[in-house]
N, C-alpha and C positions, 0 to 999 in steps of 0.2 A: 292490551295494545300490541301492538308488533313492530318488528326488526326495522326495515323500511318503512317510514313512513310518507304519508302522500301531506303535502304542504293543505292549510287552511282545514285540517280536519275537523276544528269545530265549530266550521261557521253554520250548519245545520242547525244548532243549538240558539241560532240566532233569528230561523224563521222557519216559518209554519211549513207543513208538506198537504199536498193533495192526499185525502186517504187512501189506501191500496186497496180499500174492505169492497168499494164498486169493483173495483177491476179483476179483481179475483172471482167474486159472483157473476160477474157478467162472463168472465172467459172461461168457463165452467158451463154454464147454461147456454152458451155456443158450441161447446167441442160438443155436447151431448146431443144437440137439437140441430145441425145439421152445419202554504200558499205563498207561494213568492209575495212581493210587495203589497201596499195599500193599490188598490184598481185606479186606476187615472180617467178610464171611462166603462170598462168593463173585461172581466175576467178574463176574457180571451182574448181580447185587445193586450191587456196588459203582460199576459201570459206570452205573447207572439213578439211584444218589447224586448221581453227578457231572454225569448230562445233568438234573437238574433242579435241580442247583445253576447250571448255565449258564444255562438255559434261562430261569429267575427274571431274573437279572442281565443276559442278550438284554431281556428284557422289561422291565426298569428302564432299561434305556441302545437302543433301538432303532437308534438312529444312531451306535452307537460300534463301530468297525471292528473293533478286538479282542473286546468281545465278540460281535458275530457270529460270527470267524473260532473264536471258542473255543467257540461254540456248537456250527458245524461239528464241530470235531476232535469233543466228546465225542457227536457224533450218530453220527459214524464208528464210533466204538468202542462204543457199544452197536449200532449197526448189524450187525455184526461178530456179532455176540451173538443177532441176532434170531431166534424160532423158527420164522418162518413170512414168506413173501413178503408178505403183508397189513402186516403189523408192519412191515416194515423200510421198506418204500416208504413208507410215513407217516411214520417217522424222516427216512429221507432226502429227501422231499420237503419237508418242514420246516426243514431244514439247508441245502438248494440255496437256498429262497430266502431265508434270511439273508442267505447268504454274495453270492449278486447282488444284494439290495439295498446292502447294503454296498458293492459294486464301483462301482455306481452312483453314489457320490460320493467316493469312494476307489477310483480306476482302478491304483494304483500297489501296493498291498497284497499283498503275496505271498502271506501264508498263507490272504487270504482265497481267492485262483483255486486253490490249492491245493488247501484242502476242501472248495471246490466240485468240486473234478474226483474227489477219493477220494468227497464221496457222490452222483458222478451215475454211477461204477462201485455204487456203495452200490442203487442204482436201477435202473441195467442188469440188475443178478444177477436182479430180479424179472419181469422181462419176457423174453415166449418170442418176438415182432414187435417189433423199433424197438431191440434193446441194441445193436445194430450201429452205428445211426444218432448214438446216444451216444456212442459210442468217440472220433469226431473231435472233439464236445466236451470231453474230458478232456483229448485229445491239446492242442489248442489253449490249454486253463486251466494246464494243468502246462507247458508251456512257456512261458507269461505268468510262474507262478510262477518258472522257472527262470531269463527274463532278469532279474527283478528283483532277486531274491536268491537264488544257487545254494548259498547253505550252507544255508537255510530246511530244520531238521528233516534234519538229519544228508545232505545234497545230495539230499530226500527224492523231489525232483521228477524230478530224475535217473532216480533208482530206480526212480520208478513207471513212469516213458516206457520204461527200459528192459524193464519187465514186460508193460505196455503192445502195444510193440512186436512183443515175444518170441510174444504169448501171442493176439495177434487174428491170425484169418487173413488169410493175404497177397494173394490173389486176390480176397476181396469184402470188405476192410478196409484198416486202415493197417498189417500185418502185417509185419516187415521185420526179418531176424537181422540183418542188418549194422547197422541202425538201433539197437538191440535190446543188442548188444556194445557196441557205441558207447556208448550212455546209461549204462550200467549201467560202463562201465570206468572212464566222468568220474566217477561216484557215487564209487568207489572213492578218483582222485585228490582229490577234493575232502575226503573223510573217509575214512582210511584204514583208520582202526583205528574203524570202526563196524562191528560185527560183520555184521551186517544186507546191507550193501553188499556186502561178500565172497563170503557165503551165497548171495545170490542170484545171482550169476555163476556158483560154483562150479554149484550147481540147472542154470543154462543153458546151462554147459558140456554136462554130463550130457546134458541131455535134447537138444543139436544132437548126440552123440555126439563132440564131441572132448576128447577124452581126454588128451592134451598138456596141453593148457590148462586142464585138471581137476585134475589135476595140480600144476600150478604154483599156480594160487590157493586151493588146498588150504594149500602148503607155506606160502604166504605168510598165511594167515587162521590155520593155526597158529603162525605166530611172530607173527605181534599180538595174540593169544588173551591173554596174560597180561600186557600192558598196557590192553590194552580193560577186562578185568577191572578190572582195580587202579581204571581212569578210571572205568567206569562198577557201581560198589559201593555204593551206597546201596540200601536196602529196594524203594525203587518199582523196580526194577530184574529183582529178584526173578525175575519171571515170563516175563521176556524171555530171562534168560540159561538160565534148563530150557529155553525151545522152540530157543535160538539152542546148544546145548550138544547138545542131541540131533538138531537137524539137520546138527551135524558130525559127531558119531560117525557118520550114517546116510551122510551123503557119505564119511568116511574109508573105510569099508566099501565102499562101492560104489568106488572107486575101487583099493583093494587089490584087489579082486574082479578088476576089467577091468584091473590089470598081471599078476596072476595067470595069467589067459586069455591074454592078449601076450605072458608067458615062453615061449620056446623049449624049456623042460622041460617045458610041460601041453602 
């Protein structure tokens, strides 16, 4: 934890987050090539509810660190949602500088360097010059995040550094699997039974190719499966557990597939 604290810190712990795992792939595969509530009608309906119920409340409390930082989150997740690069860099350029003003006199604030760094990725995806050059700023904001408070958002920071890591090239970035394993195994120890956490190790086991250790955190994300459930069953949840349900099925698959291939009988 840290000195100053930012009010409502753990209301994160109370609902689901859009993954960062797209938005790191995507702003990656651009530099180089050139869940809030139950839905009332649909994702980004509901999504656009919430960033302008924030977005009021930023604008009633200018100087109050939560809301800015909840500014952030709900600019993320309509971000997330945007249909066009035009759109989302206006989101996220709107949500960067809440969240650094707020830093500005709240240096100790987790979730605010936090959703600054999910929407200056929010930012990067827009840009085909300079997403590069943003990368070290996420890198540096999620690690702020992460000395302060490493439970912040299910060890979210963790997460991201490991995605981070995994996903920027290593030759003209901060690109680095050992880095990469590393963040993303603390995310694990620190919240074990966040589905989320699991998923995206298993995702980077796969795509380094090792297969051992695909394996095993397979074995183990299904024996938490029906505790995480139990813990995390309320309505807002909903929509997280069809994306986080069907990216095991597609991991179990794939990993049947590659011991299938490694039997001595194929």
């Amino acid at each position: 934890m840290f000195d100053v604290r930012c009010s409502g810190l753990g209301i994160l712990s109370l609902f689901p987050r859009i993954s960062v795992c797209s938005c790191l792939v995507l702003l990656f595969a651009t530099a180089l090539s050139g869940p809030g509530h139950a839905a009332e009608s649909s994702p980004r309906a509901q999504a656009e509810r919430v960033y302008q119920e924030k977005a009021k409340t930023y604008q009633e409390q200018p100087g109050h660190a939560e809301a800015a930082w909840q500014f952030g989150r709900a600019s993320f997740d309509l971000g997330e949602l945007a249909t066009n690069n035009t759109e989302r860099a206006e989101i996220a350029e709107r949500a960067i500088a809440a969240c650094q003003k707020a830093l500005v006199t709240n240096a100790n604030c987790a979730p605010a360097h936090y959703y600054l760094a999910l929407n200056l990725g929010e930012l990067a995806r827009t840009k085909s010059v300079g997403a590069l050059k943003i990368v070290t700023q996420m890198e540096r904001e999620l690690t702020a995040a992460a000395d302060l408070d490493k439970n912040f958002d299910f060890a979210g920071a963790d997460r991201s550094l490991g995605l981070l890591y995994r996903d920027a090239p290593s030759l003209i970035s901060i690109g680095s699997r050992s880095k990469a394993r590393q963040h993303l195994q603390r995310a694990i120890e620190l919240a074990p039974e966040y589905p989320e956490n699991r998923l995206d190790l298993i995702d980077s086991c796969l795509k380094w190719g090792d297969r051992t250790q695909a394996r095993r955190e397979l074995a183990a994300a299904q024996a938490i499966w029906p505790k995480a459930r139990e813990k995390l069953k309320s309505p807002e949840w909903s929509a997280s557990w069809k994306e986080w349900d069907a990216q095991l099925e597609a991991f179990t698959k794939k990993v049947e597939e590659a011991s299938k291939l490694e039997s001595p009988r194929h």
